[in-house]
Structures are given as C-alpha cells and as structure tokens.
C-alpha positions, -999 to +999 in steps of 0.1 A: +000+000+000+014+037-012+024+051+020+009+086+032+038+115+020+021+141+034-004+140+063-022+169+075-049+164+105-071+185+123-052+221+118-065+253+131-049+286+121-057+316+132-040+353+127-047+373+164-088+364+173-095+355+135-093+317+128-083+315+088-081+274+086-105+255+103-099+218+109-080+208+081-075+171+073-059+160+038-032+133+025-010+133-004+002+100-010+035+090-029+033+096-067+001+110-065-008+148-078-034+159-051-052+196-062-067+218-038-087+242-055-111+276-044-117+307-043-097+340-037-095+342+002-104+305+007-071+298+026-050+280+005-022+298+010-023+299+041-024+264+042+005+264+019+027+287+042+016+266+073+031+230+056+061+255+052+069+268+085+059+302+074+027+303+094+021+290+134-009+268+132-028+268+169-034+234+167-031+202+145-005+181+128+014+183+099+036+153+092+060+145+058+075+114+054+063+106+095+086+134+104+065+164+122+067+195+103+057+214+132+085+215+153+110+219+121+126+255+108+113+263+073+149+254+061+153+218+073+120+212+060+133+220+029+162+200+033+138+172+045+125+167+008+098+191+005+100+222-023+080+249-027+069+270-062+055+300-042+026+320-058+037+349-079+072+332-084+090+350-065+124+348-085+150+370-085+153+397-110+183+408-109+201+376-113+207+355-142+189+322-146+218+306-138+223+318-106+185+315-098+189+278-101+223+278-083+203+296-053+182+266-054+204+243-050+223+257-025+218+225-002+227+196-025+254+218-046+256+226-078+247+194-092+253+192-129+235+168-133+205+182-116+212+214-141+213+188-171+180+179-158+160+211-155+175+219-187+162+191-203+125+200-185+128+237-197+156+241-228+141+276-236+162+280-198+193+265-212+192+294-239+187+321-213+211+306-191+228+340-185+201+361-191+185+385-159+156+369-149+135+400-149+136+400-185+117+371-190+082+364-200+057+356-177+056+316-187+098+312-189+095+330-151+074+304-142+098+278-156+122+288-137+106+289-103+095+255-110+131+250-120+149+265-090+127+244-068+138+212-081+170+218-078+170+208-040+162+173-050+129+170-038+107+140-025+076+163-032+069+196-048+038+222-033+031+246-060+012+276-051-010+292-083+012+282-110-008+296-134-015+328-119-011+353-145-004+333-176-025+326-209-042+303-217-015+284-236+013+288-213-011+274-186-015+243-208+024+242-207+032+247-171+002+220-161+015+195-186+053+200-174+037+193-138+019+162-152+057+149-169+074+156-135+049+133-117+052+112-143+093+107-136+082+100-098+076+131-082+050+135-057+028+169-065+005+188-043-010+214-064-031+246-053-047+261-082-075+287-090-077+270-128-101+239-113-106+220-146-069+218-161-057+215-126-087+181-120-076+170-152-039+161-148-043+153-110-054+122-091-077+136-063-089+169-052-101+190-021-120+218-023-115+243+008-141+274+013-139+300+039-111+278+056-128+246+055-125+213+032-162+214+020-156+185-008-131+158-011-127+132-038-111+117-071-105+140-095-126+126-119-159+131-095-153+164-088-148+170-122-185+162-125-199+174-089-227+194-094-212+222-068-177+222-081-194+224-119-218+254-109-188+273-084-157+267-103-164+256-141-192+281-147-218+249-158 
C-alpha cells in the first residue's frame, strides 16, 4: 500500500482572534498529484505557508515522510525533501537564470546533473542561461521557479497558483510540465484557482471554502460534482 507522504490532521490557524483554517484534514500520497482548489480568500495559502513553517498553526498536525513539520525551521523542511513553487514566483530579478537555479540548489550543490536535468524540462532555460531573470516572459518566469525548486532534490513539490497570471497556452504548458514531472516520480500537491486543467492532470482533489474542506474526492468526480461544476467551471 502507497504510503501517506504528506499527512495533515485536524489544523486550526488563526492570525490574532481571526481563525483562517478550520480543521484541516488532507493526505498526499506518494506519486500521486493531489489539487486543492477555491476561491480568492479561501485559505489556501495559508495552508500552503503553514506545511512551510511560514505560518504558526494553533493546533493540528502536519507530518512529511512521518517526520513532524511542526517543530522543524522552514529550512530543514526543505532539506527534509519538501520544495515549494511559491505564488507569484518569486524569482530574483536581478540575477541570471543561472544563478537563480544555483540559489536553489544551495543544499545539494551545484549538481550538474540536476542542471542537465532542469534543462532538459525547460531548454528555452538552457538558452537564457545568463540572461536576468527579470527580462523574461511571464511563462519562462514560471519555468524557472519551477526549475529552481527542483533543484533541491525533492521528495515532493507544493506549487502555489502556477498559473496565476499566464495565458491560456502557457497554462496548458506549465500544467503538462507538472503532469511529466509526476510522471518521472515526483509527488505533487498542487493549489490552483484554474479547477478544470488543474482536475484534469491530477489524481484527487479537495476543495476548501472560507477555511474549511467542504468537498473531497477523485478528481474525476469532482470534475462532475454538481457544486464544483456550478462554483468553479461556470456549468
């Protein structure tokens, strides 16, 4: 039996009196691509910073690989396998994509085999090798970010919006390049806004509202859930 990577049970965040996350239970099992999807203010980012370190839960667990989370800086989590694509990207401008990816790395080394690798995932990144990253489009941006975070090596990758911002074709890219990761063995949890690409290349789904997992299921049934059709596809 595929063994639980990621195990988040009852967590409760709140920032000062206002609770944000409210009971949160969810699993991402190895090899899987798990998407939780909703709304603007929903909480998944929150949720997001919280597996990170970034944000004190008040209660609950958070466990990768059995290890808890909780009582582990944001930087050995990373070191414990666990890579995040933050929303908006977040790269650095002023450096070249080289050094982007270098910064990535910056715990395993500068692996050229692990460059070989994302360069193989993204060549158009092999071309811009010493370009700035601020002067690339929106989509090659994205490729990087995706880019630096596998350069730690990771057991599992958390990416936060991916598609935020991008057309329609790039987001085809960007989903299908998550799908082909997965598909060499890395474990995916991905939080998206763009419900039907994001169901359609992952194996289950939660959908969170107002802090709260209201729906849970294959991907394939919430594709065709009456409430996810009517709040998320527009049907």
């Amino acid at each position: 039996m595929t063994m639980n990577l990621l195990d988040i049970k009852n967590l409760n965040v709140l920032y000062g009196n206002l609770q944000v996350l409210w009971d949160i239970s969810l699993n991402v099992r190895e090899g899987e691509i798990v998407t939780i999807i909703g709304s603007n203010g929903a909480g998944k980012s929150t949720l997001v910073e919280t597996i990170f370190g970034l944000t004190n839960s008040d209660s609950g667990k958070i466990e990768f690989n059995g290890e808890n989370l909780l009582e582990i800086r944001t930087n050995n989590i990373v070191q414990k396998g666990l890579a995040l694509v933050p929303e908006k990207r977040e790269i650095f401008s002023k450096m070249t994509v080289h050094d982007n990816l270098a910064l990535g790395g910056y715990m395993t080394g500068e692996d050229q085999e692990n460059f070989d690798f994302i360069y193989e995932m993204f060549p158009v990144l092999h071309e811009r090798t010493e370009q700035l990253a601020g002067t690339l489009s929106g989509g090659e941006q994205q490729m990087l970010a995706i880019g630096r975070s596998l350069m730690s090596k990771p057991k599992m990758l958390v990416l936060d919006e991916p598609s935020l911002g991008l057309s329609p074709i790039l987001v085809s890219s960007v989903l299908e390049t998550i799908k082909k990761l997965n598909e060499k063995g890395l474990t995916v949890l991905l939080v998206e806004q763009n419900v039907f690409h994001a169901l359609e290349i992952s194996d289950r789904g939660y959908v969170i509202e107002n802090g709260k997992i209201i729906i849970e299921g294959n991907s394939e049934d919430l594709l065709h859930n009456e409430d996810v059709k009517t709040a998320y596809l527009g049907i």
